[in-house]
C-alpha positions in Angstrom: -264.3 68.3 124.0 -266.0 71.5 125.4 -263.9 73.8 124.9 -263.1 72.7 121.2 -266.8 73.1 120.8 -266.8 76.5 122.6 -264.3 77.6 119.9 -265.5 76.2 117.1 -269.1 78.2 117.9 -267.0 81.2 119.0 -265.2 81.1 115.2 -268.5 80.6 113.3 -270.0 83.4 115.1 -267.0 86.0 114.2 -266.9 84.9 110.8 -270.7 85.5 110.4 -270.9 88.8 112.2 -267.8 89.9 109.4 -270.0 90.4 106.3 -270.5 93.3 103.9 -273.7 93.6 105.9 -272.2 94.6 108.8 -269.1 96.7 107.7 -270.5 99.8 109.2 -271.7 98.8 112.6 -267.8 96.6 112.9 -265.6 100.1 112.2 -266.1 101.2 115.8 -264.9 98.4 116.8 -262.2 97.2 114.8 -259.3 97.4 117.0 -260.9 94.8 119.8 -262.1 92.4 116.5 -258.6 92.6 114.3 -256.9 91.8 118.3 -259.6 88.9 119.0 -259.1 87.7 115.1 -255.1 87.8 115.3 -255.6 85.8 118.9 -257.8 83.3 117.7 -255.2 82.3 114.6 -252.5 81.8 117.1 -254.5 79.7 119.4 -256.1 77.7 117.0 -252.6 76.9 115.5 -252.3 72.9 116.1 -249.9 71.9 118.5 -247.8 70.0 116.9 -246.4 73.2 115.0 -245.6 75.7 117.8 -243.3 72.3 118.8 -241.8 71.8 115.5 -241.4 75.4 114.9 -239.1 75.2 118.3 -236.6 72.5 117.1 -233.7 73.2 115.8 -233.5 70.8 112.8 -231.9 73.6 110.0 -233.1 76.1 107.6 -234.4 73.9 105.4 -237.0 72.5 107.9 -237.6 75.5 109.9 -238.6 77.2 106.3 -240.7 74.2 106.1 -242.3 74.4 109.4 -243.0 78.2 108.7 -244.3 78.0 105.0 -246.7 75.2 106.7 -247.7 77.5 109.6 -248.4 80.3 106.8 -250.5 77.9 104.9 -252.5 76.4 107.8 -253.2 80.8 109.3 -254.6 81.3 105.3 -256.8 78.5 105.4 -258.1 79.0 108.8 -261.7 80.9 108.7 -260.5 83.5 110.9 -258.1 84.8 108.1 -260.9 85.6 106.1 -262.5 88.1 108.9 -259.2 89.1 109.7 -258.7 90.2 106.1 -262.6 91.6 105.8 -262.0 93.9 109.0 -258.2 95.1 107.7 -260.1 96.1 104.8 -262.7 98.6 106.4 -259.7 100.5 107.7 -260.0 103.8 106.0 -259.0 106.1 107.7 -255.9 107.6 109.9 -258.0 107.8 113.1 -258.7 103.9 112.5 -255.1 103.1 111.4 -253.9 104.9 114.6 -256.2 102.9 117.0 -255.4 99.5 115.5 -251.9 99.7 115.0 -250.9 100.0 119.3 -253.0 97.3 119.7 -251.1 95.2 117.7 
């Protein structure tokens, strides 16, 4: 119960700290946020669809699986940093820091 609480604070907190308001003190460090950002959409993923997406039950239910798993990463609050931060890369300096990363 902790820990859930733990991330739930830790999410609220990134999405807050990725406003327009903030754009020009986050472009330093956009390669450790877009990393953090990506790793908190995979964790956060429920359970029960890193299993399903394991089985081997056909295309037609793996393609289910994965257009569910796509749904569920654009819904999550994280997705909406993540996409905030992906916009305030300008540059090719930026471009080439984040990319290795990922």
């Amino acid at each position: 119960a902790k820990q859930k609480e733990a991330q739930i604070l830790s999410v609220t907190i990134l999405i807050k700290i990725c406003t327009e308001n903030t754009s020009k003190y986050l472009r330093p460090h956009l390669k450790s946020l877009i990393k953090i950002l990506l790793y908190g959409l995979s964790t956060l993923e429920p359970k029960e669809l890193n299993y399903l997406a394991v089985q081997d039950q056909g295309k037609e239910f793996s393609d289910k699986v994965e257009s569910y798993r796509i749904n569920a990463a654009q819904s999550n609050p994280l997705n909406a940093g993540l996409t905030f931060c992906v916009n305030l890369i300008n540059d090719n300096d930026t471009i080439n820091a984040v990319i290795p990363e990922l």
